[in-house]
C-alpha positions, -999 to +999 in steps of 0.1 A: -096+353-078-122+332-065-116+320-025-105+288-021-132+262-010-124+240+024-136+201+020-167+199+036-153+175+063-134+206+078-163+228+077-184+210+097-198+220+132-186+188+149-151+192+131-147+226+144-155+217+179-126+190+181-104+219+164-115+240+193-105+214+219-073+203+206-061+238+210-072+243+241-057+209+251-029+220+238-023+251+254-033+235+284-001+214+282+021+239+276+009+259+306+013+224+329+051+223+317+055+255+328+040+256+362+061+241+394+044+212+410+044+204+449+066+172+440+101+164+450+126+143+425+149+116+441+175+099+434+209+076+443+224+097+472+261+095+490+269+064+506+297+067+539+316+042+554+308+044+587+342+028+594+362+054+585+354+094+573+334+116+562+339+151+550+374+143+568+364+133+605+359+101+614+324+092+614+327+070+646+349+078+679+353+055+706+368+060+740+365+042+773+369+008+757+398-007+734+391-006+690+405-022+670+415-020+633+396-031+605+391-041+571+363-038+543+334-010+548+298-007+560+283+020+543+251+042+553+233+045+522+210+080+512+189+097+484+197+124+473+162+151+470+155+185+459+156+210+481+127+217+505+102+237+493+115+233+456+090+224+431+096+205+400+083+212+363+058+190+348+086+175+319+108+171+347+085+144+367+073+129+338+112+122+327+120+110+368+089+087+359+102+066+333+136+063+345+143+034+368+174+057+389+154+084+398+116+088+416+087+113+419+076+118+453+049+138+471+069+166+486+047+160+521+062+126+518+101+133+522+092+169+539+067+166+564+070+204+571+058+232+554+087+254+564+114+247+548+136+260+575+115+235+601+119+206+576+161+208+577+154+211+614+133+178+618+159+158+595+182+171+620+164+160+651+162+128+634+197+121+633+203+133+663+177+110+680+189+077+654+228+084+664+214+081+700+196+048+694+225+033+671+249+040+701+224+026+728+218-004+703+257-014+698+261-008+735+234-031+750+243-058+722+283-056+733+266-053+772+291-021+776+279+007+800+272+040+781+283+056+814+324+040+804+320+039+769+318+069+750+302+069+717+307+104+689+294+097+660+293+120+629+278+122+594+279+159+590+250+170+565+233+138+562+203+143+582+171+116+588+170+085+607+180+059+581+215+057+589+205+039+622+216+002+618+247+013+595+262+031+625+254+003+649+271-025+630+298+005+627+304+007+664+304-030+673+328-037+646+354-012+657+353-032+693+343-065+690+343-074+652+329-107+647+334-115+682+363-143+668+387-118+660+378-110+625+355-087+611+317-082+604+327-076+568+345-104+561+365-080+537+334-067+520+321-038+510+286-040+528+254-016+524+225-005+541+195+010+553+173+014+583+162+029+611+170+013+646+161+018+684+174+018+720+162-023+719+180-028+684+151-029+662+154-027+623+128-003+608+115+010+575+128+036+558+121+043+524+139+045+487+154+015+491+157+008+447+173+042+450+200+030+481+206+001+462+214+013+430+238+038+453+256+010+470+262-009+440+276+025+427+299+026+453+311-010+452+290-029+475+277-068+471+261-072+497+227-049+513+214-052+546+171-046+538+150-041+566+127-074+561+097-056+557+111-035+525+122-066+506+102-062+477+109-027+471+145-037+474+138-064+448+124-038+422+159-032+393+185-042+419+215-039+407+238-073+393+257-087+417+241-074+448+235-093+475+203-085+497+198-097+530+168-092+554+170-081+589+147-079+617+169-063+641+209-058+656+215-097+661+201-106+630+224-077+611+252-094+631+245-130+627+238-127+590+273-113+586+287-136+607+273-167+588+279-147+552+317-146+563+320-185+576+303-198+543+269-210+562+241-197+543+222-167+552+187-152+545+179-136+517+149-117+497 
């Protein structure tokens, strides 16, 4: 039998060039969504109420000064991040990039360390270091002496410094509330984020559509945004949450304070 003739179209040097490269191209992609890139995927973490436990201890201990009881929760919000020194697929970042409850990151960014080992270790040493500066904070604002009042606070695995103002608010609402006798909640179930020091100011931490989307999860309506992140926190946030900007300690406190008596309050 006589071979079959191809169209001319398909025999044509320019035609069998782009053949070529489409099957390179090709198996070019398939080797990419095979090989591990140096990218970390993110999402909604835990959130803790750091007015009552975690992992079964209490996540704030006072003594040296009276507590009292209370009602509603302030939560320390997280992400939640693949492991140090994981890599991720290509088809596996290209998915986290499309979806609004989950982000790509530069695993440099959210592990500064090579070493995966010295990375745990440095997320450690940052919540060592923002427990320290939460305590100092609360202290200075309540003007207690951190040589009478002992502060243990607690938050087991959760390591970084972003649980900083969350465990501040914590410890002046378990001795002084509101300072009227009610409670910095108001009842609520109030989230946030941020790092804080010795003098009681707010910083930047990071994530925040990811916290937000956790804190709604876990019931919140209101979010306490360090100012400066207020746009990222306006990015998909969640119905019915509340965000508020803060500055430092006071303005955490005063916000709530005002939020609870009905006067209004700042907002992103």
């Amino acid at each position: 039998m006589p071979s079959a003739k191809l169209p001319p179209v398909l025999t044509r040097p320019k035609t069998r060039a782009l053949a070529i490269c489409a099957v390179l191209v090709a198996a070019l992609f398939a080797v990419t969504a095979f090989v591990p890139l140096p990218f970390t995927l993110t999402q909604p973490g835990v959130t803790v109420d750091t007015l009552g436990q975690y992992q079964g201890v209490e996540v704030i201990r006072i003594t040296g000064t009276p507590t009292r009881a209370t009602t509603g929760q302030l939560r320390v919000t997280t992400i939640s991040a693949t492991n140090a020194g994981q890599e991720i697929s290509f088809w596996t970042a290209l998915n986290a990039w499309v979806r609004p409850d989950q982000a790509v990151l530069p695993s440099e960014a959210v592990y500064p360390q090579d070493n995966p080992g010295k990375a745990v270790q440095e997320t450690t040493r940052q919540m060592t270091e923002s427990q320290n500066s939460a305590t100092a904070a609360a202290l200075a604002y309540l003007h207690l002496s951190p040589e009478q009042v002992k502060v243990t606070l607690d938050l087991g695995d959760i390591g970084g410094p972003s649980a900083g103002q969350m465990l501040s608010l914590g410890i002046i609402d378990k001795i002084a509330g509101d300072g009227h006798g009610g409670d910095l909640t108001g009842g609520r179930v109030v989230a946030g984020t941020g790092t804080i020091d010795d003098q009681g100011i707010i910083g930047a931490v990071g994530g925040i559509p990811l916290k937000t989307r956790a804190a709604a999860r876990d019931g919140a309506t209101v979010f306490l945004v360090p100012t400066e992140e207020c746009a990222d926190a306006k990015v998909d946030t969640p119905a019915g949450l509340r965000l508020i900007p803060v500055r430092t300690l006071a303005d955490a406190v005063a916000s709530l304070t005002a939020l609870n008596s009905g006067r209004g309050v700042p907002a992103c």
